[in-house]
C-alpha positions in Angstrom: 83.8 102.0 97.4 82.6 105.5 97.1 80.4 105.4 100.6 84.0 103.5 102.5 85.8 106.6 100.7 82.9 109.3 102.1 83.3 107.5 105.2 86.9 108.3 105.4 87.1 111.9 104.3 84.2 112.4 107.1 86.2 110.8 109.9 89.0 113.0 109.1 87.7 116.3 109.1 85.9 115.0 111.9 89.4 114.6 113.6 90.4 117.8 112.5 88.1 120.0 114.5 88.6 117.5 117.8 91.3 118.4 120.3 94.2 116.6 120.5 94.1 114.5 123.4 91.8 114.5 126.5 92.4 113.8 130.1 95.3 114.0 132.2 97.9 110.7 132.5 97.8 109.2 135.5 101.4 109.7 136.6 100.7 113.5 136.4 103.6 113.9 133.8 102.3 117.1 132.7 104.8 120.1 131.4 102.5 123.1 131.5 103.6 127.1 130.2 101.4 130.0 130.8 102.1 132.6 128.0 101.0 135.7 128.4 99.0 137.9 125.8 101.6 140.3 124.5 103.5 137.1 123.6 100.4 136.7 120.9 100.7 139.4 119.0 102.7 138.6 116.0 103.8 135.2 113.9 107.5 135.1 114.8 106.6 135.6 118.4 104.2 132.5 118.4 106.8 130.7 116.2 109.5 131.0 118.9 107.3 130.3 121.9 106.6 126.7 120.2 109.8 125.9 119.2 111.1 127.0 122.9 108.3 124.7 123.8 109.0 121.3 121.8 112.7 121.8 122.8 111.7 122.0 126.9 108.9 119.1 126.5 106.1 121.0 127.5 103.2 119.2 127.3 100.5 121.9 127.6 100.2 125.7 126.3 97.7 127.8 128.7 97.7 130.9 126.2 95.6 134.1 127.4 93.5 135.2 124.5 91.1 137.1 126.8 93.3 139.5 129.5 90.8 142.2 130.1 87.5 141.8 128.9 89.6 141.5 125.1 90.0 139.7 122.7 93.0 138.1 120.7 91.1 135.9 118.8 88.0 136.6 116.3 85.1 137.2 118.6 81.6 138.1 118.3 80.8 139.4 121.4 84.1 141.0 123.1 86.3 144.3 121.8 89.4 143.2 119.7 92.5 143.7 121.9 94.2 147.2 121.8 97.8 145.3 121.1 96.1 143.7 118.0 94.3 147.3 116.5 94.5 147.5 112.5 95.8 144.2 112.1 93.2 140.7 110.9 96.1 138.9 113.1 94.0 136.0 114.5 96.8 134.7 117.5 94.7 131.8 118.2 93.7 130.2 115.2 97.4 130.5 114.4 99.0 128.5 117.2 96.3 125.9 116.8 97.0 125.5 113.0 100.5 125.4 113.1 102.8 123.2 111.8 105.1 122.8 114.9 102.7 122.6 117.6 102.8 118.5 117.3 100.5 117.0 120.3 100.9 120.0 122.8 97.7 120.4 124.0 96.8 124.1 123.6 93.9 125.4 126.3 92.4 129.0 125.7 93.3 131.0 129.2 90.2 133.6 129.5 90.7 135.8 132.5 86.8 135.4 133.5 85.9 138.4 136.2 89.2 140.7 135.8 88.4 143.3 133.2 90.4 146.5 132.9 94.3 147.1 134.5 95.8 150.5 132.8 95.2 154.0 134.3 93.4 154.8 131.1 89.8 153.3 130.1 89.4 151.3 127.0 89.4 153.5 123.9 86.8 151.1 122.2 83.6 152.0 123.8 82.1 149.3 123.1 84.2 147.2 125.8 82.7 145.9 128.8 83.9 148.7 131.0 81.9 151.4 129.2 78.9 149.5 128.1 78.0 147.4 130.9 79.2 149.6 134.1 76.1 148.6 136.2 78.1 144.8 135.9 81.4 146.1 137.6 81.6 144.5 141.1 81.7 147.2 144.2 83.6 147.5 147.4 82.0 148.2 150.6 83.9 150.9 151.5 83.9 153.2 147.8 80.4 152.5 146.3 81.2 154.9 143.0 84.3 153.1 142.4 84.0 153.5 138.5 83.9 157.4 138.6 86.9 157.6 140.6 88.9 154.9 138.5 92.2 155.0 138.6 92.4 155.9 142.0 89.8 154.3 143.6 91.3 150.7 142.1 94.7 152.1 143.6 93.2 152.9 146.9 91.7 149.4 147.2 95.2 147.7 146.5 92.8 145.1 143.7 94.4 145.1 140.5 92.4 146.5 138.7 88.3 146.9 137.7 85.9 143.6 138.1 82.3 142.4 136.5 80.6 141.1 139.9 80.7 136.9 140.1 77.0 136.7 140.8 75.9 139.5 138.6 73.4 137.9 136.0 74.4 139.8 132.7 78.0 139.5 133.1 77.3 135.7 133.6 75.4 135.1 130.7 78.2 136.9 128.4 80.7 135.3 129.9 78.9 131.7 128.6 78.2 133.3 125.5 82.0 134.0 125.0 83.0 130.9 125.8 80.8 129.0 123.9 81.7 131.3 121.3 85.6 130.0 121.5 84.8 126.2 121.7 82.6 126.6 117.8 85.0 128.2 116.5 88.2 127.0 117.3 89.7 123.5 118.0 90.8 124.3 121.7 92.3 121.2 123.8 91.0 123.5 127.0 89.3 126.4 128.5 91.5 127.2 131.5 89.5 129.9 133.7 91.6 132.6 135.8 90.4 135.1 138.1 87.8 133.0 138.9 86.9 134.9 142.0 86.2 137.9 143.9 88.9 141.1 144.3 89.1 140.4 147.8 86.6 140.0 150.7 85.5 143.8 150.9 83.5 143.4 147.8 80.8 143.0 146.3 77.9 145.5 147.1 77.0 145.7 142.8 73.2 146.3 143.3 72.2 143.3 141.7 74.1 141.3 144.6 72.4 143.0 147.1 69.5 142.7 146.1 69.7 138.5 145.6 70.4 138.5 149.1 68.1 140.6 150.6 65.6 138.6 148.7 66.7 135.6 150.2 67.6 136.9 153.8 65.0 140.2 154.0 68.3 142.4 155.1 70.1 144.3 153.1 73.7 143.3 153.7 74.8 147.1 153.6 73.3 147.4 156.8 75.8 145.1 158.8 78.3 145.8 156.0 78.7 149.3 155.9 79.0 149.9 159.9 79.6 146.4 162.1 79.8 148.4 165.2 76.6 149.8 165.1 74.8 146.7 163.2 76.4 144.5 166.2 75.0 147.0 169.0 71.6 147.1 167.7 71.4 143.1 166.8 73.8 141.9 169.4 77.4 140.4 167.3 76.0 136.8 167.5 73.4 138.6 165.1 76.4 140.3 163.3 78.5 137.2 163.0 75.2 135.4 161.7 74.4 137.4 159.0 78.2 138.0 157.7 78.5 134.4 157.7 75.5 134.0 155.3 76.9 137.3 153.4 79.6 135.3 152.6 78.5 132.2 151.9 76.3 133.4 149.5 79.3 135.1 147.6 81.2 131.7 147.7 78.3 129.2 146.8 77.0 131.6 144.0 80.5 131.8 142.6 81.0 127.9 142.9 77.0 127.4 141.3 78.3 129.7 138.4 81.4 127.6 138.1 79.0 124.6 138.0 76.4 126.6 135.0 80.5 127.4 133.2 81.0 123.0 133.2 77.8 121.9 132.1 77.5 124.5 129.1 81.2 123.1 127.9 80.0 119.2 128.7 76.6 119.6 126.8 78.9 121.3 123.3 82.1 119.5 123.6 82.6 116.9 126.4 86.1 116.2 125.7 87.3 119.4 126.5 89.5 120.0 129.5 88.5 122.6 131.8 90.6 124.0 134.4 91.1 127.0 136.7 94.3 128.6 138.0 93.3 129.7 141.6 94.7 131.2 145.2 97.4 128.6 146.4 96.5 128.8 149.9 93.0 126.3 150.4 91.7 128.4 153.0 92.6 132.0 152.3 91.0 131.1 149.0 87.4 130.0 150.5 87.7 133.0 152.8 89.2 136.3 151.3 88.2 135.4 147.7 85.3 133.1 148.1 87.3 130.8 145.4 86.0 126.8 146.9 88.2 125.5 144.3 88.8 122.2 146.8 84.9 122.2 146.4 85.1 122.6 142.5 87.3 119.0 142.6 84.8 117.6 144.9 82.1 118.0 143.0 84.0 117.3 139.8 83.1 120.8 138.4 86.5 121.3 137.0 88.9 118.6 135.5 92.0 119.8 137.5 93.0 123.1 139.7 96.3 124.7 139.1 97.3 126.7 142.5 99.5 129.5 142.2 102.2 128.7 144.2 104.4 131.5 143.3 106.1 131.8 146.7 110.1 131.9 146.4 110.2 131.0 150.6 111.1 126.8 149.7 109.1 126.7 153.3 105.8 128.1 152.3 106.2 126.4 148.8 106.7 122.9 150.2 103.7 123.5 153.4 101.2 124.1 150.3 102.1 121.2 148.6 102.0 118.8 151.4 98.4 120.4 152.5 97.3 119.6 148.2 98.5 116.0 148.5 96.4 115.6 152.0 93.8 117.0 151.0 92.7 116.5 146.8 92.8 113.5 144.9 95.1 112.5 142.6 95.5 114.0 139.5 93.3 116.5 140.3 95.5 119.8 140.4 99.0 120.7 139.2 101.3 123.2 140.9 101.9 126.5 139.3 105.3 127.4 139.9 106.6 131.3 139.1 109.5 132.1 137.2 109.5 136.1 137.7 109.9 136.4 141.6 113.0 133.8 142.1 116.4 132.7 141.2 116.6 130.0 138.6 118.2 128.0 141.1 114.9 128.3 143.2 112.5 127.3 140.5 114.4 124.4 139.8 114.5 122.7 143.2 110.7 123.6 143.2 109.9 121.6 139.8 112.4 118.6 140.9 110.1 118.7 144.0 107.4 118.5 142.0 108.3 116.0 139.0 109.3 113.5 141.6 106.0 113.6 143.6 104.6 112.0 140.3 101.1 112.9 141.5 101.0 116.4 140.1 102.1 118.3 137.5 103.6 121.7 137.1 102.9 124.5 135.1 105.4 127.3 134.9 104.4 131.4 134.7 105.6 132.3 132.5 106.7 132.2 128.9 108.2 135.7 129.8 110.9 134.8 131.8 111.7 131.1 130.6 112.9 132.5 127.3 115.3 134.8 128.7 116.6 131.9 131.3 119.1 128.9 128.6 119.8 127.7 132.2 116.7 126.6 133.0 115.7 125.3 129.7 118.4 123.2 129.4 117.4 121.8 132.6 114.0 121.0 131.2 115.5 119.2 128.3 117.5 117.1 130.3 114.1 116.3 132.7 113.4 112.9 131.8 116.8 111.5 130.5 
């Protein structure tokens, strides 16, 4: 009797550090939210986001606890976020522990390369930005963009400071902070964002450089720095060679760190989701971010993509969507659809677009905007009557 009573008191606290559910249904009847890290801050705020949630039938929560190189949970290896300063507010363990979060799955959102946004640098100096600098990633054109910062971010038209993709440090802490989130709290998912470069004209971060002069003998400044004069002295068949292996050398070390990100969560908790929000357009993606998210699928790296197919044009929206049923399996992505850029009218005929498709998903950005729009949330009440 007491060993059957042992047995049972072990299988329940067993269950009570496992997720709630795993996988995605079939019939791609998922209801997705992003909520946004200011929306984290305080009880009441998290209270209302789940009862807004319940109400509308979302299914899953993608809630940003890391936004720039921060942290809105407890963590040992990242600064505590400015917003949550002289507070023991823990936003995470709180959502997961609630009473009214029912069987929404919950997955933590951790922007992964994007670090620092405002015009001012962190005041904790013991962030990322401040500690680690020789991690940042580098465009071509401004090599001392940290010295410079605000303006040189502005000048770029990126949003705001990067770690390099490839850079080996940043890497390992990233791991370390994940893994760091999946023993401590009871996550459904790890949902990755900013999985990718700033944009093509980066990343000359020393480390970078030299990985693929190592691999290639030339240093990629050379044909970086001034294609004209590269191309005259090696002919352009020699410049278009060696930008083609610059560049593939970006994307496959971003996809082979994407691939080091899924086995470390398989080896400590298999039954975790892992996802990735990502550039909506396939092939702008591969090319002006180095983001191979259809590759990510393919190689089952990732349990599911979710495009960001904030377009309001209902042309663009719908040309995206056809190219994601063409070209990736089933039940393999689901369509982000924006909320802040379009009329409610517009975001409706885009999620009755996609809940009829029945092979995808939607998840809607973001939490912001929804609670200020009754319209639309009656309309999600009503979705499956």
């Amino acid at each position: 009797m007491l060993k059957k009573t042992l047995t049972m008191i072990f299988s329940l606290l067993l269950l009570s550090v496992l997720p709630v559910t795993a996988g995605i249904p079939p019939d791609g009847n998922i209801r997705g939210l992003w909520v946004v890290r200011h929306t984290m801050t305080h009880p009441q705020k998290i209270d209302s986001l789940l009862e807004i949630a319940r109400e509308c039938g979302f299914t899953d929560l993608f809630v940003q606890i890391r936004g720039r190189g921060d942290a809105f949970y407890s963590s040992r290896y990242e600064s505590r976020a400015e917003e949550l300063e002289n507070t023991d507010f823990d936003p995470l363990h709180y959502i997961l522990s609630h009473q009214n979060r029912d069987s929404i799955r919950i997955h933590a959102w951790l922007n992964v390369f994007y670090i620092w946004s405002k015009d001012t640098l962190p005041r904790d100096t013991n962030h990322i930005v401040h500690r680690n600098t020789s991690w940042l990633a580098v465009p071509t054109n401004i090599p001392d963009f940290v010295t410079n910062y605000p303006f040189s971010v502005k000048n770029t038209g990126v949003e705001g400071l990067f770690v390099s993709p490839l850079q080996p440090d940043a890497q390992k802490h990233f791991l370390q902070v994940m893994s760091d989130i999946m023993d401590k709290y009871a996550v459904d998912g790890i949902h990755l964002d900013y999985i990718r470069y700033p944009d093509r004209s980066f990343d000359i971060n020393p480390d970078v450089v030299k990985g693929f002069q190592n691999r290639y003998v030339l240093n990629p400044r050379e044909f970086l720095m001034n294609p004209e004069l590269f191309a005259r002295k090696f002919s352009l068949t020699g410049y278009e060679v060696f930008s083609h292996h610059w560049r593939r050398y970006l994307m496959d070390g971003l996809t082979d760190f994407v691939a080091e990100i899924s086995d470390s969560l398989r080896k400590r908790k298999p039954n975790i989701l892992l996802s990735a929000a990502v550039k909506p357009d396939i092939v702008l993606a591969r090319w002006n971010y180095y983001q191979a998210w259809d590759e990510w699928i393919e190689k089952g790296l990732i349990d599911f993509a979710v495009p960001m197919n904030y377009t309001a044009d209902p042309n663009i929206f719908g040309k995206r969507v056809n190219s994601y049923l063409q070209e990736l399996p089933k039940g393999s992505y689901l369509v982000g659809i924006s909320l802040y850029n379009q009329k409610k009218d517009q975001a409706i005929r885009k999620i009755a677009r996609i809940n009829a498709l029945r092979s995808s998903g939607f998840v809607l950005f973001s939490f912001d905007q929804l609670k200020f729009m009754p319209y639309l949330q009656n309309y999600l009440k009503k979705l499956d009557d």
